[in-house]
N, CA, C and O atoms as a Tripos MOL2 file, in Angstrom:
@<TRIPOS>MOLECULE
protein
  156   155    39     0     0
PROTEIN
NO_CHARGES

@<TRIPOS>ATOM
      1 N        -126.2310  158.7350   31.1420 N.3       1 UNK1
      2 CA       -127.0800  158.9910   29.9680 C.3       1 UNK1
      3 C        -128.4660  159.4610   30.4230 C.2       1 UNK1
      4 O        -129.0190  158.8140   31.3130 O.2       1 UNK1
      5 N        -129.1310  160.6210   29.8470 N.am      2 UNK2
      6 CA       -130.1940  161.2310   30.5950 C.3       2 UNK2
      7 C        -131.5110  160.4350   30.0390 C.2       2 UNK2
      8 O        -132.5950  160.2700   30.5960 O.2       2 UNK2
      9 N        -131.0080  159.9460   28.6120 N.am      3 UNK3
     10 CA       -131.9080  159.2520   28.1030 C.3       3 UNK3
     11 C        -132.7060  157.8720   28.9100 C.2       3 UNK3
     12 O        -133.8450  157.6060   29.2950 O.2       3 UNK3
     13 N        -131.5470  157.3010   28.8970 N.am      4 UNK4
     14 CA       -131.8960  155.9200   30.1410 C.3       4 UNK4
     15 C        -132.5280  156.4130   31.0550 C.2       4 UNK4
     16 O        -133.7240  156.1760   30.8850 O.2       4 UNK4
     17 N        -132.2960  157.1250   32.1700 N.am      5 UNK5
     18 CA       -132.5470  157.5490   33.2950 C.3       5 UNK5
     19 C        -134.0150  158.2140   32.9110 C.2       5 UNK5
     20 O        -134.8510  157.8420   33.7340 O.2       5 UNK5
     21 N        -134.5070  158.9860   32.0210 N.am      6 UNK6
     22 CA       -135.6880  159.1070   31.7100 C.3       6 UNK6
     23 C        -136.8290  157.7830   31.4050 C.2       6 UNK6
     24 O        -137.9980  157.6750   31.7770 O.2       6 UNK6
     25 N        -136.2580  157.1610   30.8540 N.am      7 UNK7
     26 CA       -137.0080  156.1070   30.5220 C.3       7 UNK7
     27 C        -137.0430  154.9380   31.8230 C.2       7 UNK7
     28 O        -138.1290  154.3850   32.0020 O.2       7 UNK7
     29 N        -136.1340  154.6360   32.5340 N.am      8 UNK8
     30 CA       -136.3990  154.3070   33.7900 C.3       8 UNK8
     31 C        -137.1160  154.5210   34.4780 C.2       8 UNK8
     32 O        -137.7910  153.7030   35.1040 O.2       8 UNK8
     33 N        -137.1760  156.3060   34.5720 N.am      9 UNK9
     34 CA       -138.1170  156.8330   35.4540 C.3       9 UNK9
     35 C        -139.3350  156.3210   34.8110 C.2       9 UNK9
     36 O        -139.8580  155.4380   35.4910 O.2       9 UNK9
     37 N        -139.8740  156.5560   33.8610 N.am     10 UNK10
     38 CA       -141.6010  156.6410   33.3790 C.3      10 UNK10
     39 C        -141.1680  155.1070   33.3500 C.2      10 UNK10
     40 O        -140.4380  155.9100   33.9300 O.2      10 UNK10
     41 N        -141.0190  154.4900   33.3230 N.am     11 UNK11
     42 CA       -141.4140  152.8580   33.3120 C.3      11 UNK11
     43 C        -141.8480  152.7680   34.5960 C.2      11 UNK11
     44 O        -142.9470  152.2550   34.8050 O.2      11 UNK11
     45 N        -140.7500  153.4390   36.0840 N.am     12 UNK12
     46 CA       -141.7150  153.3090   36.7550 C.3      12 UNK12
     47 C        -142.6420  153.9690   37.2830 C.2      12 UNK12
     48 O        -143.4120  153.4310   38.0780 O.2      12 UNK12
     49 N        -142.7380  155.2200   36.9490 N.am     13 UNK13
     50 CA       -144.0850  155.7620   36.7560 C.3      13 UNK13
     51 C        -145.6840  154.9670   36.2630 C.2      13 UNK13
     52 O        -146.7950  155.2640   36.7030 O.2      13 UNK13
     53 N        -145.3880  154.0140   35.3430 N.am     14 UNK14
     54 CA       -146.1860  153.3140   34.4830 C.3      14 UNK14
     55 C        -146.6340  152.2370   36.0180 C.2      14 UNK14
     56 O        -147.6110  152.3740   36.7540 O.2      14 UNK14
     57 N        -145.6750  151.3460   36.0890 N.am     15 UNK15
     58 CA       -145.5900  150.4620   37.1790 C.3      15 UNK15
     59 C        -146.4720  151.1500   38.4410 C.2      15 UNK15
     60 O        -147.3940  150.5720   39.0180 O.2      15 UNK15
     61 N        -145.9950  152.4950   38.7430 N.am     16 UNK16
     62 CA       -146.7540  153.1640   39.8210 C.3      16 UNK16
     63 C        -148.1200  152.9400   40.0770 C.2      16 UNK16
     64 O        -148.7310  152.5800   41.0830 O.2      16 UNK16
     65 N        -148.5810  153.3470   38.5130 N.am     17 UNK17
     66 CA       -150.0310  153.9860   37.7630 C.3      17 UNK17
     67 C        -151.0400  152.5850   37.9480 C.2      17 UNK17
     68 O        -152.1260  152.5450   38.5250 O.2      17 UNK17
     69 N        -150.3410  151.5050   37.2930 N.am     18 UNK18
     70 CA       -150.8250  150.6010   37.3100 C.3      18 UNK18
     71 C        -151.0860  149.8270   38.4810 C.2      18 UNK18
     72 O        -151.9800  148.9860   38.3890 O.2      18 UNK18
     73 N        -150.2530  149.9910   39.9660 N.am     19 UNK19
     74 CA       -150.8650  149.3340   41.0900 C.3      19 UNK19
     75 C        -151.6470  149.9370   41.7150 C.2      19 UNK19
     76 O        -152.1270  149.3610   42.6910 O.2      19 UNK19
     77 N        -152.1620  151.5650   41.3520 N.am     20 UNK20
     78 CA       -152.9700  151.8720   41.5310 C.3      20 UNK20
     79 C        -154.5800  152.0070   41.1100 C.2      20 UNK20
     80 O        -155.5170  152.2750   41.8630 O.2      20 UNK20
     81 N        -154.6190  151.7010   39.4730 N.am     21 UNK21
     82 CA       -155.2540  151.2220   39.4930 C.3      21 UNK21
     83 C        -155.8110  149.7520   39.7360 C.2      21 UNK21
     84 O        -156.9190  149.3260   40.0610 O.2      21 UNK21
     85 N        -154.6630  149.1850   39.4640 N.am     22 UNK22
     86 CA       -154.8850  147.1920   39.9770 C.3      22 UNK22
     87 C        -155.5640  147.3520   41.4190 C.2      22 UNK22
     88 O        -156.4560  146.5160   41.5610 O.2      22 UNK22
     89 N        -155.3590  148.3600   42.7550 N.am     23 UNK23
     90 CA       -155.9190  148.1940   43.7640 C.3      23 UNK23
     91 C        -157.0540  149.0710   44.0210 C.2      23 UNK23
     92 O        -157.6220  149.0090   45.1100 O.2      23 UNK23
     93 N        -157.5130  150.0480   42.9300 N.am     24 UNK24
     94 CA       -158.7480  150.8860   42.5690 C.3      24 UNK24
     95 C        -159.9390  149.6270   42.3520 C.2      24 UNK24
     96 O        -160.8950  149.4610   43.1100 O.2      24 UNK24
     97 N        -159.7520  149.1130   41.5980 N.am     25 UNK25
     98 CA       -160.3030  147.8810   40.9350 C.3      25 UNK25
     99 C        -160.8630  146.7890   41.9240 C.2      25 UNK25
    100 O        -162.0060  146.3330   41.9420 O.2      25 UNK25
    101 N        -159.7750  146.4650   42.7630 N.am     26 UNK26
    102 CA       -160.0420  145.5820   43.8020 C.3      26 UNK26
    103 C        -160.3290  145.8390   45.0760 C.2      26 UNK26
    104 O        -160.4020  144.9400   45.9140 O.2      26 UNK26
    105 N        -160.5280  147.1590   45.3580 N.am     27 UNK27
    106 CA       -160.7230  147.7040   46.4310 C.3      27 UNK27
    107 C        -162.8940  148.1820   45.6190 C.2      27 UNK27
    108 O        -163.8000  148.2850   46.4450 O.2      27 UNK27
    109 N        -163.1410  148.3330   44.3650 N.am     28 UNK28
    110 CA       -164.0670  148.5760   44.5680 C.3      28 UNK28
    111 C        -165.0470  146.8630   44.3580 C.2      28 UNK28
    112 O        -166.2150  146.6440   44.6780 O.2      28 UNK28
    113 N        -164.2400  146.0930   43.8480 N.am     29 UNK29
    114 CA       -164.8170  144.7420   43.8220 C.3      29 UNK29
    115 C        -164.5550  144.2220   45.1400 C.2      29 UNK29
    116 O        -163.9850  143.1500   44.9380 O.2      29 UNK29
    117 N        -164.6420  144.3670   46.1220 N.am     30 UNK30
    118 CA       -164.5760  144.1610   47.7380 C.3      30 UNK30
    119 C        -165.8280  144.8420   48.1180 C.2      30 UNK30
    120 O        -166.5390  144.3280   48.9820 O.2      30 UNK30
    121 N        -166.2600  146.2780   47.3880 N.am     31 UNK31
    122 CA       -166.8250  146.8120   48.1630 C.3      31 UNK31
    123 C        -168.1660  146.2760   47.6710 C.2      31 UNK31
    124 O        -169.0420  145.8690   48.4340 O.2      31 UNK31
    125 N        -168.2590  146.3050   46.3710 N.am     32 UNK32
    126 CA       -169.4100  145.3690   45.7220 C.3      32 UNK32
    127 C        -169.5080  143.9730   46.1630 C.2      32 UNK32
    128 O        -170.6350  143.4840   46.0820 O.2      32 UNK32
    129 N        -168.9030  143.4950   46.4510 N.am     33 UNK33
    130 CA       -169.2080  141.8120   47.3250 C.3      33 UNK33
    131 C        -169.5610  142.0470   48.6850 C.2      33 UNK33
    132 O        -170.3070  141.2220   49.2120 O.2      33 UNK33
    133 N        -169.0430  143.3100   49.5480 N.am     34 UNK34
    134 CA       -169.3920  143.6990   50.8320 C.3      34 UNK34
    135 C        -170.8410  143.8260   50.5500 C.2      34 UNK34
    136 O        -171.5550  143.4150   51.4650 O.2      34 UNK34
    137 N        -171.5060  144.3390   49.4110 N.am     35 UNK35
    138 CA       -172.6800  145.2870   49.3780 C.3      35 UNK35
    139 C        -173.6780  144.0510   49.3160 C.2      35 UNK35
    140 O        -174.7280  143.9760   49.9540 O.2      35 UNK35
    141 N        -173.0700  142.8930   48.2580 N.am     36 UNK36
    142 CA       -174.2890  141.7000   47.7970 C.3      36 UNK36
    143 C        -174.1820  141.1180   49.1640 C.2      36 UNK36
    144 O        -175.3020  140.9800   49.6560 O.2      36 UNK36
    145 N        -173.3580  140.7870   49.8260 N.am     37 UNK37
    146 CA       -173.2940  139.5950   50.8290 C.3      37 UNK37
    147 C        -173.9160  140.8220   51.9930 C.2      37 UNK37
    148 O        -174.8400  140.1570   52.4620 O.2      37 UNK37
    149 N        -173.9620  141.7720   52.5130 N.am     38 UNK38
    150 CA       -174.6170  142.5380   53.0560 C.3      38 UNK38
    151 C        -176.5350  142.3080   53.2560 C.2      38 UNK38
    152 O        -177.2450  142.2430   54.2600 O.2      38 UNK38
    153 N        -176.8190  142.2420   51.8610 N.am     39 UNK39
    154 CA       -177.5890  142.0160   51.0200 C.3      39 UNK39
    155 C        -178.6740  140.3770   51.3030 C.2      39 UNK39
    156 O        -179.5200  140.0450   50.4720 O.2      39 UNK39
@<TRIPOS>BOND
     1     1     2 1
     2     2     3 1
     3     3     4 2
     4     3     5 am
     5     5     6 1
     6     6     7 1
     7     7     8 2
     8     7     9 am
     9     9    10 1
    10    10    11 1
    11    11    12 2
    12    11    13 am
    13    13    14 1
    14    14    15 1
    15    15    16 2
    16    15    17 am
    17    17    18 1
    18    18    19 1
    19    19    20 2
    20    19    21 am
    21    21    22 1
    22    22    23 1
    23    23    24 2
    24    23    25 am
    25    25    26 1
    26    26    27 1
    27    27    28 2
    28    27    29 am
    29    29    30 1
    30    30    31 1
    31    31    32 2
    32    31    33 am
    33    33    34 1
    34    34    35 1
    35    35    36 2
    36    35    37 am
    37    37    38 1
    38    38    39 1
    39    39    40 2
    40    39    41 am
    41    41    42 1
    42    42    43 1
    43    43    44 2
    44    43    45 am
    45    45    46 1
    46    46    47 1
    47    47    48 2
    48    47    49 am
    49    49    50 1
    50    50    51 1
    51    51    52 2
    52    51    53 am
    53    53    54 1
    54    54    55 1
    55    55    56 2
    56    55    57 am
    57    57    58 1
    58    58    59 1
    59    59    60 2
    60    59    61 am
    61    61    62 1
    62    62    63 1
    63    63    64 2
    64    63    65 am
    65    65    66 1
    66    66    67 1
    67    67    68 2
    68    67    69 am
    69    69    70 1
    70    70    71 1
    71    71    72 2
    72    71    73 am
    73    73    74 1
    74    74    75 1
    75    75    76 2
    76    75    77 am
    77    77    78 1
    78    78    79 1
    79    79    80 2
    80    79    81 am
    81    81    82 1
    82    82    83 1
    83    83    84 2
    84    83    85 am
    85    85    86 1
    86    86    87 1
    87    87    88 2
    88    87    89 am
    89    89    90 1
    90    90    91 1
    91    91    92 2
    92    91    93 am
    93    93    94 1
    94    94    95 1
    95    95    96 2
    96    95    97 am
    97    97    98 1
    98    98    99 1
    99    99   100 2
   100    99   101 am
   101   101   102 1
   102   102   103 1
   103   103   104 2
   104   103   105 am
   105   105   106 1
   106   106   107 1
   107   107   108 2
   108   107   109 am
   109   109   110 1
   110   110   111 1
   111   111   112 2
   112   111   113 am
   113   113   114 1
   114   114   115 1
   115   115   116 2
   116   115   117 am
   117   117   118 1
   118   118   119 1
   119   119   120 2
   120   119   121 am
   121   121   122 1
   122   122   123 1
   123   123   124 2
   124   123   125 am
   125   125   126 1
   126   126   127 1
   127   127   128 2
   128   127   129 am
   129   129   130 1
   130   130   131 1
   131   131   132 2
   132   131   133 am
   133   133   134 1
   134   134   135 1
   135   135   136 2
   136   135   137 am
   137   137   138 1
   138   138   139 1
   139   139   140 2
   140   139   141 am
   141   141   142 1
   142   142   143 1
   143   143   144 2
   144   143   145 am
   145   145   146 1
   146   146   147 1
   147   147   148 2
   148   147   149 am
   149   149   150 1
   150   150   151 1
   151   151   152 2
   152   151   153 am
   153   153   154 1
   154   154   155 1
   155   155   156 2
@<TRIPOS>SUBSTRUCTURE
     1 UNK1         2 RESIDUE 1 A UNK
     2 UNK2         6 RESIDUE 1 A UNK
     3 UNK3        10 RESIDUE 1 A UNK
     4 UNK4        14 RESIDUE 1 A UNK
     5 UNK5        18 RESIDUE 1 A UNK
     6 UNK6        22 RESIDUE 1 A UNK
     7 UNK7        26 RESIDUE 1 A UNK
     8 UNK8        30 RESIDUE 1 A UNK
     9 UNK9        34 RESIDUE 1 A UNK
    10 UNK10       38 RESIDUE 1 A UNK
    11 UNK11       42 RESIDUE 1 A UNK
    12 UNK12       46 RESIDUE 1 A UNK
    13 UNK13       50 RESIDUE 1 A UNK
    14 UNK14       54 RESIDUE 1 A UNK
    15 UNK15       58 RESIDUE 1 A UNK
    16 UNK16       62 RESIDUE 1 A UNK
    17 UNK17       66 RESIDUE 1 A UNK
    18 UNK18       70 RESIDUE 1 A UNK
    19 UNK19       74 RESIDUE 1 A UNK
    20 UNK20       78 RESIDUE 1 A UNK
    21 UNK21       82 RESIDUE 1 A UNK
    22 UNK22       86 RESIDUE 1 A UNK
    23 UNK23       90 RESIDUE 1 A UNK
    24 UNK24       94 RESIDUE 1 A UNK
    25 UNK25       98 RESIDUE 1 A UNK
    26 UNK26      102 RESIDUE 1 A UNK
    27 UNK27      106 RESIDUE 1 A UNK
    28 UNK28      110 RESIDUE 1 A UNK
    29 UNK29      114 RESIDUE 1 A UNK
    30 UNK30      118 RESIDUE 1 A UNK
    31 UNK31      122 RESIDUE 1 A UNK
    32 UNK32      126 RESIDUE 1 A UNK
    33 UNK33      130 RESIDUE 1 A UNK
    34 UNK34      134 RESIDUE 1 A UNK
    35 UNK35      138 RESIDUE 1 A UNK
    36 UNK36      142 RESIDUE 1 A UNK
    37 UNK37      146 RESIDUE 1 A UNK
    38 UNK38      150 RESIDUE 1 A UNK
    39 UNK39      154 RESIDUE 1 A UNK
């Protein structure tokens, strides 16, 4: 079914999207605690 298989895909597309931003996020709140404790 092409339908399923589409929707599989973008779910994990979604999943993709989202650990990238989840580690956008935490990669720049690292860099901001690097900066205060620098500081």
């Amino acid at each position: 079914m092409p339908d399923k298989e589409f929707n599989r895909r973008r779910r994990w597309r979604n999943y993709a999207l989202g650990g990238v931003l989840l580690g956008l996020v935490v990669l720049f709140f690292f860099i901001t605690m690097a900066r205060m404790g620098g500081q």
